[in-house]
Structure formats: structure tokens, C-alpha cells
N, C-alpha and C positions, 0 to 999 in steps of 0.2 A: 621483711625481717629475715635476716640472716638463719637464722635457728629457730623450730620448731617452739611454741610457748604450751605447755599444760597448766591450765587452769584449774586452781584448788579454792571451793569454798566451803568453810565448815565454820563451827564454834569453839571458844575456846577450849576447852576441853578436848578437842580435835588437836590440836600443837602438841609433835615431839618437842621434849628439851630443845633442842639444837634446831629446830625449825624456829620457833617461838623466837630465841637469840638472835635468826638471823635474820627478822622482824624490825625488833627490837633495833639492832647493829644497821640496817638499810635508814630507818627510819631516823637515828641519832645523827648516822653520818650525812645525811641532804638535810633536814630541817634544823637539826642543834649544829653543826661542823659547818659546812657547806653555805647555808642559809645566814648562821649566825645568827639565828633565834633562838635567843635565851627562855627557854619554858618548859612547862612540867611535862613530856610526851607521856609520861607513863601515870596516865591520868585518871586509873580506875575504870574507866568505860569500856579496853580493851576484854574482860572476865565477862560483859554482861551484850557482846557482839557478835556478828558474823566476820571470818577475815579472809578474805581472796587475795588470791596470790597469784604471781605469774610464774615460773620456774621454766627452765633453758632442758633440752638433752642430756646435760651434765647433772641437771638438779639445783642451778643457781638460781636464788631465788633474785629477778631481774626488774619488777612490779608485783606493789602490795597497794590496798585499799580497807578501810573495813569498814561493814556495812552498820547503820544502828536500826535499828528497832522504830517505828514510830512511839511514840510516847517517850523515849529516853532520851530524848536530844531537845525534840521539838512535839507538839501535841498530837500536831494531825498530820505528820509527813517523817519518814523515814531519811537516814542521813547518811550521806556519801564522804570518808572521812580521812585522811594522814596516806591521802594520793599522791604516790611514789616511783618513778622511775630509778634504777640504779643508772650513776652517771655513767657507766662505760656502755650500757644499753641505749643509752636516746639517741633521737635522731632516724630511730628507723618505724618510728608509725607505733609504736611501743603504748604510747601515752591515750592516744584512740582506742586501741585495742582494749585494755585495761580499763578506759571509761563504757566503751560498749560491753564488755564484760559485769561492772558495775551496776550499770543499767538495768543488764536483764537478771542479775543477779535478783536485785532490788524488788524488780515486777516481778519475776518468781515468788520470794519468798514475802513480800509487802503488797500483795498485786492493787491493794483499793489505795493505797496509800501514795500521796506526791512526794517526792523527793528532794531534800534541800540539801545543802553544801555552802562551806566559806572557800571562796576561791581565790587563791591571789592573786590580785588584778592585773597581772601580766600573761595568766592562762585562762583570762576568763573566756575568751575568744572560742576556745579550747570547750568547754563546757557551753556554751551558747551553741554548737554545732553540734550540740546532743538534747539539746529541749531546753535549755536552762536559760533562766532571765532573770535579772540584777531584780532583786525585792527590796534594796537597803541602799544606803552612801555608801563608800569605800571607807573604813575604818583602818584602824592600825591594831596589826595586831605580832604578838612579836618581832615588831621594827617593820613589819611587812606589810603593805599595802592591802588587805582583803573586802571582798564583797558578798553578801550574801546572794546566793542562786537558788531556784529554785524549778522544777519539773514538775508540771500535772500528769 
């Protein structure tokens, strides 16, 4: 990677204004713009989560994630969630870093608890090189191919 990445995880209540939007703005423009997934991102679960972030030298925010709680997602496994590179960032190991980040996030703060995710089955490959295996069929889910993953 070109540039230095500092990693931020806290809870909602931890987002400045202008942090929070540029969340928000990463998130719209790859999954709603980019993707052309029409659907609700701002879906309530954001207020009641952990949010990691990646941010540049400059302060760009360049990868986000946010982590859920066991019990709020799924019963007995914590969830890995709205995994994001900014497109002028990829390409440089960006998307590894960020799910290893993820990870240990997860085992920190969920340490008994397994981890799941809906991956879109074009990065599941991506998430299989991190402990993860297809628990489900491939569904559709906002026009997109996904599958559910899962980590002990």
C-alpha cells in the first residue's frame, strides 16, 4: 500500500458529524451508485454497532466495515457488515487488510462468538482466505449475487 492506513474502531456515538457522512457517502457511492443496488443502507443497525475504519495520512477515509454484536444480526455469531473499499484505493491489498482488521476486531470484542457475513459471490474467495465457508445457496440480494459465510 502506497500510504500509511490508521485504523479506527469505536461505536456509534464515537462519529464526528463529518466522519459519520463520510461513512455514510463511501458506502452510497460503491453499493447504491457503483453497484446499482437499489436498498435501504441506512438501515437502523448502524446506532446499535461497532464501525472500523480505514483512513490514509491525509485523513481519507479509504475502507470501512461495521461490526454487529452477536444476538443483533444472528443468534450465536457476530457479523461482519457494508465491506468497503473506496474505488480509487483498490487494487493495493487494501481489502485483506481491512478484513484482517475485521477479524481481529470481532475476536477482541466478540472473542466466544463465530462470525458470519453475506458476501458477494464474486469476493467470496476473498473471505474464504480468512476462515470463512459458504453456510447457504447464493441468493439475490439487491440485484447481486450473495452467499452467506461463516467463521468459527
Amino acid at each position: 500500500m502506497a500510504n500509511r492506513i490508521a485504523w479506527h474502531c469505536h461505536g456509534f456515538d464515537g462519529f464526528a458529524p463529518h466522519a459519520l457522512y463520510q461513512v455514510l457517502q463511501l458506502r452510497d457511492r460503491v453499493f447504491v451508485v457503483e453497484q446499482q443496488s437499489i436498498y435501504g443502507d441506512v438501515d437502523g443497525v448502524d446506532t446499535h454497532c461497532l464501525h472500523l475504519s480505514g483512513r490514509d495520512d491525509a485523513g481519507r477515509l479509504l475502507a470501512y466495515a461495521r461490526l454487529i454484536a452477536p444476538g443483533e444480526k444472528y443468534p450465536d455469531a457476530a457479523a461482519v457488515g457494508r465491506v468497503v473499499v473506496a474505488p480509487e484505493a483498490r487494487g493495493q491489498g487494501l481489502g485483506k487488510a481491512l478484513m484482517a482488521q475485521a477479524v481481529a476486531q470481532c475476536r477482541a470484542h466478540f472473542p466466544d462468538a463465530a462470525i458470519m457475513l453475506s458476501a458477494q459471490v464474486d469476493a467470496s474467495t476473498l473471505y474464504a482466505s480468512f476462515g470463512f465457508e459458504p453456510v447457504s445457496e447464493p441468493y439475490d440480494d439487491g440485484g447481486i449475487l450473495h452467499v452467506d459465510m461463516r467463521r468459527k
